[in-house]
HTML snippet that shows the backbone in 3Dmol.js (N, CA, C, O; Angstrom):
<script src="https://3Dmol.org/build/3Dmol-min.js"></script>
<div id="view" style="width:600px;height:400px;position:relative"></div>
<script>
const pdb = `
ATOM      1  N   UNK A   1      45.091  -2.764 -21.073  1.00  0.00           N
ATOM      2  CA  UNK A   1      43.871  -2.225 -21.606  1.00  0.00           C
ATOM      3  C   UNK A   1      42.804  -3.300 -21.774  1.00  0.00           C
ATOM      4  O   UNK A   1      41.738  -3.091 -21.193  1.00  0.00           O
ATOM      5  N   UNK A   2      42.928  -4.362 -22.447  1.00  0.00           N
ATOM      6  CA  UNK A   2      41.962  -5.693 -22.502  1.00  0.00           C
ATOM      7  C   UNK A   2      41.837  -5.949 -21.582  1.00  0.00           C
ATOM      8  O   UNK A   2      40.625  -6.082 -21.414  1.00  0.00           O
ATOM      9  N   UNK A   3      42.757  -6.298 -20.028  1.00  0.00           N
ATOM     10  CA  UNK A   3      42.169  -6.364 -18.880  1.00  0.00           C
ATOM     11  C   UNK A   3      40.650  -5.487 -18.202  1.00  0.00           C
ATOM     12  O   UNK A   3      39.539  -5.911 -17.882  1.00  0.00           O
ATOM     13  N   UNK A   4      41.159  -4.355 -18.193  1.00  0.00           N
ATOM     14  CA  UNK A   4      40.105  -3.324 -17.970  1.00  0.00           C
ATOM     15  C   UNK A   4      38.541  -3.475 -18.936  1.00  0.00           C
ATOM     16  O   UNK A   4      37.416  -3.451 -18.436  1.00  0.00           O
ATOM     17  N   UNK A   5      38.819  -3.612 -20.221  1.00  0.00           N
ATOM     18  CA  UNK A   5      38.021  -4.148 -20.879  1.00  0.00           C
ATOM     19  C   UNK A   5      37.304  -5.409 -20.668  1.00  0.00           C
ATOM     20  O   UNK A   5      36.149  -5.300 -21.079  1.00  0.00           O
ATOM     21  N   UNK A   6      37.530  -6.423 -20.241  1.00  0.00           N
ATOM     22  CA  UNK A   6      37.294  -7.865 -19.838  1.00  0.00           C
ATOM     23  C   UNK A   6      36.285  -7.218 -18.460  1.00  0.00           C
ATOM     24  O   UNK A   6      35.119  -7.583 -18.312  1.00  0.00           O
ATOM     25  N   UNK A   7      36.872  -6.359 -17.656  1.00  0.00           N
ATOM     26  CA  UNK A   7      36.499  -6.175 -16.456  1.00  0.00           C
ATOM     27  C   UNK A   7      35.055  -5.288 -16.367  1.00  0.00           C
ATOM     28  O   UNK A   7      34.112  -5.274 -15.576  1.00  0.00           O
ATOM     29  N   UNK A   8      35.377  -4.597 -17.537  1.00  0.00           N
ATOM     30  CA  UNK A   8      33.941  -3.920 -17.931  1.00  0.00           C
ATOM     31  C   UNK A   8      33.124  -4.773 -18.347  1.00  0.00           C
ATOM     32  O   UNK A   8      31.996  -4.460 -17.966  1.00  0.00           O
ATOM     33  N   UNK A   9      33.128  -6.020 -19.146  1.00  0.00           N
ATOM     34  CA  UNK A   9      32.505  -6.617 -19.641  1.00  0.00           C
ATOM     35  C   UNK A   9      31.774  -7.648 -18.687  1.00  0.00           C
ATOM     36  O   UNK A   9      30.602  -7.996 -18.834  1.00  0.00           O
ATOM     37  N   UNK A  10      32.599  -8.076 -17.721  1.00  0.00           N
ATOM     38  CA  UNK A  10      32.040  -9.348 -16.635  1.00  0.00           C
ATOM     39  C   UNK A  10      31.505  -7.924 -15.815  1.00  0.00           C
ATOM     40  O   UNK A  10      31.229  -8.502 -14.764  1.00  0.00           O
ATOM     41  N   UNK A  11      31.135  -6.386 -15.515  1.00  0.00           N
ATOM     42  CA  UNK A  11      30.527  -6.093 -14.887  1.00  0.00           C
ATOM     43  C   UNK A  11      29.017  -5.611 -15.396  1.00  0.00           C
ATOM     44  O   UNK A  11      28.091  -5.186 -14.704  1.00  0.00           O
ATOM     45  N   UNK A  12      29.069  -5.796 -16.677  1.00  0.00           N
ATOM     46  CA  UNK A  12      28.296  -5.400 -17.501  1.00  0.00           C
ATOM     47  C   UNK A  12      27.208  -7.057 -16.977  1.00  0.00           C
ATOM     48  O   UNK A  12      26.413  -7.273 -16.061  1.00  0.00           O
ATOM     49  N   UNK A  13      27.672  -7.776 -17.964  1.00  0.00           N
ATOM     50  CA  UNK A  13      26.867  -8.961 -17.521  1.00  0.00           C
ATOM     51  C   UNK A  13      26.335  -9.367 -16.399  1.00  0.00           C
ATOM     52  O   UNK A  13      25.176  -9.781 -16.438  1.00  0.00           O
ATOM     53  N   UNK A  14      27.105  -9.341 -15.057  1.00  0.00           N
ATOM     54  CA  UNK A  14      26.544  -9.096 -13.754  1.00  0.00           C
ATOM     55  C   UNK A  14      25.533  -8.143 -13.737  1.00  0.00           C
ATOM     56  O   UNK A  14      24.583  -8.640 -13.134  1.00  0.00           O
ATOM     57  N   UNK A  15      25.262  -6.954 -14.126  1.00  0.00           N
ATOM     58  CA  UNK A  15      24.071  -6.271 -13.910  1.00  0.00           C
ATOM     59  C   UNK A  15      22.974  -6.603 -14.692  1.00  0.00           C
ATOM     60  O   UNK A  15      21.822  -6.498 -14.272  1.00  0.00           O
ATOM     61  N   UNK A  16      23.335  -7.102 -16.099  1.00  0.00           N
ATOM     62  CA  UNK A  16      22.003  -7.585 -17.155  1.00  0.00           C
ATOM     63  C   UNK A  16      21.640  -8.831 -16.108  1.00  0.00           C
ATOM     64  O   UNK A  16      20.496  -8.820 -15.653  1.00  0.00           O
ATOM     65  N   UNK A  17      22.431  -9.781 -15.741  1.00  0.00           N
ATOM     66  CA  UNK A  17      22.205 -10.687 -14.403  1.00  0.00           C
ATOM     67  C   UNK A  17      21.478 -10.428 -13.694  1.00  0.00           C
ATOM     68  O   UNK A  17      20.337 -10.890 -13.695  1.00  0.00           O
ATOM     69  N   UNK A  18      21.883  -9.682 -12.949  1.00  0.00           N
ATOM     70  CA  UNK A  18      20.976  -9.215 -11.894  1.00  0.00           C
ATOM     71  C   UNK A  18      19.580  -8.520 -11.770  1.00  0.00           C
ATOM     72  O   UNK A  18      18.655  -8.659 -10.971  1.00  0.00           O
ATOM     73  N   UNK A  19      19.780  -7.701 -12.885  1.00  0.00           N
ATOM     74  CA  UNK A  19      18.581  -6.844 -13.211  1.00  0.00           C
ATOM     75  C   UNK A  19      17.728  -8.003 -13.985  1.00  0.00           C
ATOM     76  O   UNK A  19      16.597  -8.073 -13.503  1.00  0.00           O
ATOM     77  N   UNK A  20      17.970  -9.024 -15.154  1.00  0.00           N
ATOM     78  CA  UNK A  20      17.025 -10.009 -14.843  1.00  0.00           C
ATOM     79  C   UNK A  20      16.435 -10.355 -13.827  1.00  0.00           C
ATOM     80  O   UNK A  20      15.218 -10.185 -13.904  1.00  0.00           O
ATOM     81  N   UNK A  21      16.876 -10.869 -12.686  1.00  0.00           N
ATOM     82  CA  UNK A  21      16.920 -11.900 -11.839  1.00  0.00           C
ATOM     83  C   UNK A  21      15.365 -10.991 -10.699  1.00  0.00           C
ATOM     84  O   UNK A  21      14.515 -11.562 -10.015  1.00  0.00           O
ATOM     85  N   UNK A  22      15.547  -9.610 -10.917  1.00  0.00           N
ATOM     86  CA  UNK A  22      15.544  -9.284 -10.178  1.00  0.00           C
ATOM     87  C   UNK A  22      13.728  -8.484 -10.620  1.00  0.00           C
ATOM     88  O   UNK A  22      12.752  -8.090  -9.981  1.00  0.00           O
ATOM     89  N   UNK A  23      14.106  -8.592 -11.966  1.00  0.00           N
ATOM     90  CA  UNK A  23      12.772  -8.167 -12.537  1.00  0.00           C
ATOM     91  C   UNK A  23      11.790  -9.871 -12.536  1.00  0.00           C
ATOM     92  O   UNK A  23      10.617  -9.835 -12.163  1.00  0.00           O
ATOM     93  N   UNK A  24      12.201 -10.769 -12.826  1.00  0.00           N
ATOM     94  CA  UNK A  24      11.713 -12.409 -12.189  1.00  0.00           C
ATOM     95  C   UNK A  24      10.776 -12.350 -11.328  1.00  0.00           C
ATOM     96  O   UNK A  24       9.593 -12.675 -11.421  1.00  0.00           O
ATOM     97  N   UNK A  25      11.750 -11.636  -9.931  1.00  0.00           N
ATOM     98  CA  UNK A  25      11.197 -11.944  -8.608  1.00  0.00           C
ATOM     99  C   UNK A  25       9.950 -10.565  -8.536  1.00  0.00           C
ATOM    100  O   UNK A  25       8.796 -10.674  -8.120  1.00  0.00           O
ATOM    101  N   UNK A  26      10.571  -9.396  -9.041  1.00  0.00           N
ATOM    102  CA  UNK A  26       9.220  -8.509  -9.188  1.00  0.00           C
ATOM    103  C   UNK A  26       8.208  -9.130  -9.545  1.00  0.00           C
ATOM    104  O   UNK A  26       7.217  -8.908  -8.848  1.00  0.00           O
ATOM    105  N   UNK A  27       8.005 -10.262 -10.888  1.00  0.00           N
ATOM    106  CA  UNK A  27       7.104 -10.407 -11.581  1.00  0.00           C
ATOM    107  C   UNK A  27       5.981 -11.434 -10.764  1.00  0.00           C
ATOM    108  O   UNK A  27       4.758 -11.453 -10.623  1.00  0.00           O
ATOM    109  N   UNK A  28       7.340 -12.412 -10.240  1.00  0.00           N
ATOM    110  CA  UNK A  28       6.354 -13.061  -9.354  1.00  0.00           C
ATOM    111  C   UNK A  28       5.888 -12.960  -8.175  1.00  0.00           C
ATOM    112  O   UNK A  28       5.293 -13.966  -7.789  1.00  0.00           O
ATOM    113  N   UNK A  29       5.943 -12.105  -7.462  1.00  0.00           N
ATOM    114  CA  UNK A  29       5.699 -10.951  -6.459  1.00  0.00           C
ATOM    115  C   UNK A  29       4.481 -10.234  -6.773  1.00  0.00           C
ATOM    116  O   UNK A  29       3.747  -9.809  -5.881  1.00  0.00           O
ATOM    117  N   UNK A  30       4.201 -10.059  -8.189  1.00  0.00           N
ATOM    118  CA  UNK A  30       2.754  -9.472  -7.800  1.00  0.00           C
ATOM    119  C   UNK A  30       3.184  -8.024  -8.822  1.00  0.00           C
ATOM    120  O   UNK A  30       2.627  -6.949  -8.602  1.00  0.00           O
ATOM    121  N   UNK A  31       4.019  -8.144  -9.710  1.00  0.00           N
ATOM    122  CA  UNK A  31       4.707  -6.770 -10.415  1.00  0.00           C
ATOM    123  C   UNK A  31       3.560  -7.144 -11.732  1.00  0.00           C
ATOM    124  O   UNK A  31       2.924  -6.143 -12.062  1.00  0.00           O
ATOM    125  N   UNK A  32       3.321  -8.001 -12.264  1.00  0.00           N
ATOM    126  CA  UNK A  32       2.274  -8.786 -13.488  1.00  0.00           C
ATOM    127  C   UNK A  32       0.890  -8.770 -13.408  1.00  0.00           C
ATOM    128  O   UNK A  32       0.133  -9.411 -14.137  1.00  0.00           O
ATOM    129  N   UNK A  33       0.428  -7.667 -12.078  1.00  0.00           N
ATOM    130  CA  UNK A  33      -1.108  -8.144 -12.623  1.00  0.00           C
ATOM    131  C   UNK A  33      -1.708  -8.219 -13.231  1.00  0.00           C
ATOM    132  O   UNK A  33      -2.657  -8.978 -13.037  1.00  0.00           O
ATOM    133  N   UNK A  34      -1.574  -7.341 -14.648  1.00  0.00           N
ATOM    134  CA  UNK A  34      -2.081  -7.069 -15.719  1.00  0.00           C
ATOM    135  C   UNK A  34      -2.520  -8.448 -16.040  1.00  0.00           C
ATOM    136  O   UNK A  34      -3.688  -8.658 -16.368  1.00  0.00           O
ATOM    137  N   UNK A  35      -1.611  -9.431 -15.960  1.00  0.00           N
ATOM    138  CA  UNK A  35      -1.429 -10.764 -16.622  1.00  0.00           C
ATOM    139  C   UNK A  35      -2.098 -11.837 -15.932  1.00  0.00           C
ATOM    140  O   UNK A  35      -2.138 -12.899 -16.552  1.00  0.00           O
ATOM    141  N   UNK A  36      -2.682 -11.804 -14.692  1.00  0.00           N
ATOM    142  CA  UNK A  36      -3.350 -12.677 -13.627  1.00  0.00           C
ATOM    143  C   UNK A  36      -4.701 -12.606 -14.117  1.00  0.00           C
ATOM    144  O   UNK A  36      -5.232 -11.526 -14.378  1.00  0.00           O
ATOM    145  N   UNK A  37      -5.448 -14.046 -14.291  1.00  0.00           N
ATOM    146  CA  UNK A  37      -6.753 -13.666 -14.430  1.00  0.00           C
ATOM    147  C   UNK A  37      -7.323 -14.781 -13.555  1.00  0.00           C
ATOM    148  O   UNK A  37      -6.789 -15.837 -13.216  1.00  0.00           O
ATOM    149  N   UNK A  38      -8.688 -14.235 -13.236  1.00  0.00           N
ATOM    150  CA  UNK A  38      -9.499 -15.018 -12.001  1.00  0.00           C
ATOM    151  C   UNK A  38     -10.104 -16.598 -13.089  1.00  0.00           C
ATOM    152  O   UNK A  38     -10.541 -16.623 -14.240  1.00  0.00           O
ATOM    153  N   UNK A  39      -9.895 -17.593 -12.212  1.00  0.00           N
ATOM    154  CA  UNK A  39     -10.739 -18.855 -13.256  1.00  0.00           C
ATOM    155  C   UNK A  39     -12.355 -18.125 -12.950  1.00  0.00           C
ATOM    156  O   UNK A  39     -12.544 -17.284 -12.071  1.00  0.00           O
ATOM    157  N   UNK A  40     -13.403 -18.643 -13.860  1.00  0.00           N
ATOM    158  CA  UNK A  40     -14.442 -18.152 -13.866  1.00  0.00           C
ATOM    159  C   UNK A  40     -15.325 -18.892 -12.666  1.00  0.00           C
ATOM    160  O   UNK A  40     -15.257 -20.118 -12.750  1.00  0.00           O
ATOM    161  N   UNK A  41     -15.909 -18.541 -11.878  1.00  0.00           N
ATOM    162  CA  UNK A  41     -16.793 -18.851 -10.733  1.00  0.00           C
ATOM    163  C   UNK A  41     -17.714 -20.362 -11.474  1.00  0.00           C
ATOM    164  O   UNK A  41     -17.984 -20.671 -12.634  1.00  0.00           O
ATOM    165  N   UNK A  42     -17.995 -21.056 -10.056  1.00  0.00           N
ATOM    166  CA  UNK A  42     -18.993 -22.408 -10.609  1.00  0.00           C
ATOM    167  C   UNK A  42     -20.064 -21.330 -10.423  1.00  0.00           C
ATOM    168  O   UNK A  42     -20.054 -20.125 -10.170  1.00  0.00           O
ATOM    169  N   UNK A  43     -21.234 -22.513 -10.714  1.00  0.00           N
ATOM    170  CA  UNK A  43     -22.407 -22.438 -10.513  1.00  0.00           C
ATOM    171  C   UNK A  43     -22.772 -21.977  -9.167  1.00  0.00           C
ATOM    172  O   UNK A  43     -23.380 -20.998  -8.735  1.00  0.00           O
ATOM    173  N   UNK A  44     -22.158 -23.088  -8.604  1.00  0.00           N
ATOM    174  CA  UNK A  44     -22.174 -23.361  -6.796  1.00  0.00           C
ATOM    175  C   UNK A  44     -21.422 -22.330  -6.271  1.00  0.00           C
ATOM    176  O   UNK A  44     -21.597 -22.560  -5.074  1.00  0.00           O
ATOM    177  N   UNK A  45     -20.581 -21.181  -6.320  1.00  0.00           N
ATOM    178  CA  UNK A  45     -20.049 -20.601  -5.883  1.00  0.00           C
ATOM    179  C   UNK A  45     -21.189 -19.218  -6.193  1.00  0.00           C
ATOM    180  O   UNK A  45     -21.557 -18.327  -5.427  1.00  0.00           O
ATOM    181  N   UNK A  46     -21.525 -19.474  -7.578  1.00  0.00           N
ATOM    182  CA  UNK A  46     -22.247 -17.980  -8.017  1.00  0.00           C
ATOM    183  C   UNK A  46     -23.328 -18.086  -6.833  1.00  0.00           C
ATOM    184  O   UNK A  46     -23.507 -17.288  -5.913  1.00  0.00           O
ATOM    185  N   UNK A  47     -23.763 -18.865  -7.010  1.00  0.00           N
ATOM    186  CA  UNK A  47     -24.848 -19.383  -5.652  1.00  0.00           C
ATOM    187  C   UNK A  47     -24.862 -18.901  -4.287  1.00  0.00           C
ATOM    188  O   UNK A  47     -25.681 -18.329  -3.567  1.00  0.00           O
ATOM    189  N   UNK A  48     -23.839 -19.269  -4.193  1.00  0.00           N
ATOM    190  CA  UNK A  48     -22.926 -18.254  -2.695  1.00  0.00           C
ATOM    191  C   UNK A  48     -22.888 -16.951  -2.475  1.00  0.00           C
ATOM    192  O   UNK A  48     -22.898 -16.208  -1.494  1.00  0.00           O
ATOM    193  N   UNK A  49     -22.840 -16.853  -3.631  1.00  0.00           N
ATOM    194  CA  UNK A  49     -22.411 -15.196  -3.614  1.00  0.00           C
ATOM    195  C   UNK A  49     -23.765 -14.830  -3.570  1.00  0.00           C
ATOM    196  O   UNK A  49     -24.008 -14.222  -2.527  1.00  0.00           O
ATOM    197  N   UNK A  50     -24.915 -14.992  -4.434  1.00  0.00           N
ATOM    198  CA  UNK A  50     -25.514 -14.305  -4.509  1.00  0.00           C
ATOM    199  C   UNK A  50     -26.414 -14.041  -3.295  1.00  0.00           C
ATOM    200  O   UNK A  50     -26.932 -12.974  -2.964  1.00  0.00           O
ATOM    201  N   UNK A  51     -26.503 -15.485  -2.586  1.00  0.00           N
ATOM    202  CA  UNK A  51     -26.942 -15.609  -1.353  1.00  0.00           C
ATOM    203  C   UNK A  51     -26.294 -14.457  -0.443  1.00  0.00           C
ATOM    204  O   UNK A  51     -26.857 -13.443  -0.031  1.00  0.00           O
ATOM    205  N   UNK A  52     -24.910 -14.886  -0.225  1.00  0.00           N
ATOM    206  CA  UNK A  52     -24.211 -13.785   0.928  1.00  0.00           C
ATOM    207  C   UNK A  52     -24.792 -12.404   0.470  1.00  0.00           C
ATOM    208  O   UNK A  52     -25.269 -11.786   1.421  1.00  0.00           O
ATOM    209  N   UNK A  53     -24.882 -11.749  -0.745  1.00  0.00           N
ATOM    210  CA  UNK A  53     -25.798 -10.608  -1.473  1.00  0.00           C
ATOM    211  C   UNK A  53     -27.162 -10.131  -0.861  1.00  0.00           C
ATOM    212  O   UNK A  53     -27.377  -9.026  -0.363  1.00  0.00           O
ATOM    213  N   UNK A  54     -28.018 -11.147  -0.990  1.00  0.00           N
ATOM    214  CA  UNK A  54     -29.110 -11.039  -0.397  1.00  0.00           C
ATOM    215  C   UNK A  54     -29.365 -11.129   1.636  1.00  0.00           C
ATOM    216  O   UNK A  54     -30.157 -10.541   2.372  1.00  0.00           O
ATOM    217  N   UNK A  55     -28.509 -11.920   1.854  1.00  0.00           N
ATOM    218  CA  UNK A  55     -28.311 -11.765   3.477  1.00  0.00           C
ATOM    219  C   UNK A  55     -27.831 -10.291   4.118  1.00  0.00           C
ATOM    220  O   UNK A  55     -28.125  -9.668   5.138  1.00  0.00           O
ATOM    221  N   UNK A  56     -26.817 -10.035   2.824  1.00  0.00           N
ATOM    222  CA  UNK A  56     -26.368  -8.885   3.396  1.00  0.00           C
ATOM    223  C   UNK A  56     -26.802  -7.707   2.778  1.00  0.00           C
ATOM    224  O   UNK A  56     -26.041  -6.743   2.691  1.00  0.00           O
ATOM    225  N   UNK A  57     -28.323  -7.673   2.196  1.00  0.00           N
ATOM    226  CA  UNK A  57     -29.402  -6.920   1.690  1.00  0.00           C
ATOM    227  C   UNK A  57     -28.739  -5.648   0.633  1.00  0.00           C
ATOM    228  O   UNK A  57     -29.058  -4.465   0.516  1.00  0.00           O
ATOM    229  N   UNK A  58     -27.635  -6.520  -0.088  1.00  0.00           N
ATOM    230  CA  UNK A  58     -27.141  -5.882  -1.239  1.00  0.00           C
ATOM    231  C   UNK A  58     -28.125  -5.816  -2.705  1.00  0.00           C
ATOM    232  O   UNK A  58     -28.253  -5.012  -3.628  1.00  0.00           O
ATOM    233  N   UNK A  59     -28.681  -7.059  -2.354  1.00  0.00           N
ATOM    234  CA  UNK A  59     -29.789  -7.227  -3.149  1.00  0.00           C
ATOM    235  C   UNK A  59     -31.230  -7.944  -3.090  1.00  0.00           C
ATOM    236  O   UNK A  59     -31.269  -9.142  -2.810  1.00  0.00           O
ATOM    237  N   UNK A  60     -32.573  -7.137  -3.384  1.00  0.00           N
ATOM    238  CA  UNK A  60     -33.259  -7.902  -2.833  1.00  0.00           C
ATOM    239  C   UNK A  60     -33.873  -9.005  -3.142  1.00  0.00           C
ATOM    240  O   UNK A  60     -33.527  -9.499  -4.214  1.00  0.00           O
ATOM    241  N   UNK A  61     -34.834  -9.659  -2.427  1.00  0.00           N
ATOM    242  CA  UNK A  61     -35.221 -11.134  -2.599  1.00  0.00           C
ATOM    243  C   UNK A  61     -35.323 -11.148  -4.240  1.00  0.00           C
ATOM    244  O   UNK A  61     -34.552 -11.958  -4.753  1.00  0.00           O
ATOM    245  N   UNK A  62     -36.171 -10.365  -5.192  1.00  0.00           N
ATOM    246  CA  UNK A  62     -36.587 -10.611  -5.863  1.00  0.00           C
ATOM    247  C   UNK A  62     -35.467 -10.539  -7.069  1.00  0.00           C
ATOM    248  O   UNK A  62     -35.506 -11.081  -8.174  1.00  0.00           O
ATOM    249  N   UNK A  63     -34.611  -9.820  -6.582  1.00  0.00           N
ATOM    250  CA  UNK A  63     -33.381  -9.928  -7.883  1.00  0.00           C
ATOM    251  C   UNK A  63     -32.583 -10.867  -7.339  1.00  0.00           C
ATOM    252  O   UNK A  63     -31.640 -11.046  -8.109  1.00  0.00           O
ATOM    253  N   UNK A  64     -32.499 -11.593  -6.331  1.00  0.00           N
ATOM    254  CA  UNK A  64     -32.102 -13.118  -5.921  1.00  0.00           C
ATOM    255  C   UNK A  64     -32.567 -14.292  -6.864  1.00  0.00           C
ATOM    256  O   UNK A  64     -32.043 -15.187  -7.527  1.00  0.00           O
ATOM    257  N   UNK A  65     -33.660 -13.879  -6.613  1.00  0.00           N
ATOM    258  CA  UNK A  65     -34.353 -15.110  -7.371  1.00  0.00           C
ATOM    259  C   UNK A  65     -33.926 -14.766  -9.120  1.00  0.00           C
ATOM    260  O   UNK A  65     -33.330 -15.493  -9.915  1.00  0.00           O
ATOM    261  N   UNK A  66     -34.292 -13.872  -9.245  1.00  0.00           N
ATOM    262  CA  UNK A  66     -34.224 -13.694 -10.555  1.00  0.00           C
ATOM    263  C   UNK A  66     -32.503 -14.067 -11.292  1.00  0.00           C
ATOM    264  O   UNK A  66     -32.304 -14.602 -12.383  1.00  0.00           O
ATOM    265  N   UNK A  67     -31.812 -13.754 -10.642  1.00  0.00           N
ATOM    266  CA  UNK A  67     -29.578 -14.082 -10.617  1.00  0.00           C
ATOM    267  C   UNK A  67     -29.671 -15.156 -10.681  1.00  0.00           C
ATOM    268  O   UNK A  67     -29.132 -15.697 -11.647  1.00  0.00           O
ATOM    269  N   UNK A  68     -30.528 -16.152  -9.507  1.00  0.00           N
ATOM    270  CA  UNK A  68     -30.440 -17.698  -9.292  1.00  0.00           C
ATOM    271  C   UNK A  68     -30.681 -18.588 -10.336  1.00  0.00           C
ATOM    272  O   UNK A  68     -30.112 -19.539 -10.871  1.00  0.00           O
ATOM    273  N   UNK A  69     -31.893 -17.852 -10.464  1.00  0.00           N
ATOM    274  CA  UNK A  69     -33.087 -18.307 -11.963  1.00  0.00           C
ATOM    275  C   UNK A  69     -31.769 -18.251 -13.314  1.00  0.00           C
ATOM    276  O   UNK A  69     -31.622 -19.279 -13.974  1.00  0.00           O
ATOM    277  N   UNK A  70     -31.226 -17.494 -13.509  1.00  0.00           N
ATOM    278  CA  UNK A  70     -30.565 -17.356 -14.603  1.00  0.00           C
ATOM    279  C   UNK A  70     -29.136 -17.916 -14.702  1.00  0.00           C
ATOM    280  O   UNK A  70     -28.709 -17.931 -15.857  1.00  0.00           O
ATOM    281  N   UNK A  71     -28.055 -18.513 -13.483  1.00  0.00           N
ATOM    282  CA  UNK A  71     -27.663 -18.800 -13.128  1.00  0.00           C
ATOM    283  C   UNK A  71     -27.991 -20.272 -13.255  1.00  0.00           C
ATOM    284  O   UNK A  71     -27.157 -20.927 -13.880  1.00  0.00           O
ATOM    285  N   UNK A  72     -28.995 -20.889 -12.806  1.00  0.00           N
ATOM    286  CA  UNK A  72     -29.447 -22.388 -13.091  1.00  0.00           C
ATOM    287  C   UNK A  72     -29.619 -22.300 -14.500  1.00  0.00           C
ATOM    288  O   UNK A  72     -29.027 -23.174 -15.134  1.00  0.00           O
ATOM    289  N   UNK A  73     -30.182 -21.590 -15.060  1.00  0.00           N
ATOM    290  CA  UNK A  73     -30.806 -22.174 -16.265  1.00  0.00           C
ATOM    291  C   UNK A  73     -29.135 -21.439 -17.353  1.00  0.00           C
ATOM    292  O   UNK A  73     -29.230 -20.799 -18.401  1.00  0.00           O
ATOM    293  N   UNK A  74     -28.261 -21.693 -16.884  1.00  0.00           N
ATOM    294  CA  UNK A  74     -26.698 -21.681 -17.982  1.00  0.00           C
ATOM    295  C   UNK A  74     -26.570 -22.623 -18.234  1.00  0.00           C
ATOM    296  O   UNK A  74     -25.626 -22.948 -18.954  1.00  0.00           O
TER     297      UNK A  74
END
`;
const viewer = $3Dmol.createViewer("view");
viewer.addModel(pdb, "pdb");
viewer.setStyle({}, {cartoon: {color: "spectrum"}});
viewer.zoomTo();
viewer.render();
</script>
């Protein structure tokens, strides 16, 4: 009977094992996004963007200038 018992027990642990192991690799896989956050953009990048924005007439000249304007002066 303790055999069988022992045997339940090392199969028990193998699955809390595994099912750790296994929720790990979910997490770092991309299962956590909640938990991922972007570092905040430079200056020089906002810059970029806003440019690629205006090239690609998402926004116009004048709210360019105005993003840029406010953007420099942080």
């Amino acid at each position: 009977m303790t055999s069988n018992l022992c045997k339940g027990i090392g199969a028990l642990t193998a699955c809390v094992v595994l099912a750790t192991w296994l929720a790990g690799c979910s997490w770092s896989i991309g299962g956590g996004k909640e938990r991922v956050s972007a570092a905040p953009a430079t200056r020089g990048q906002e810059l970029i963007d806003l440019k690629k924005a205006r090239d690609q007439g998402a926004i116009t000249q004048e709210e360019y200038e105005n993003q840029k304007r406010q953007v420099l002066t942080r």
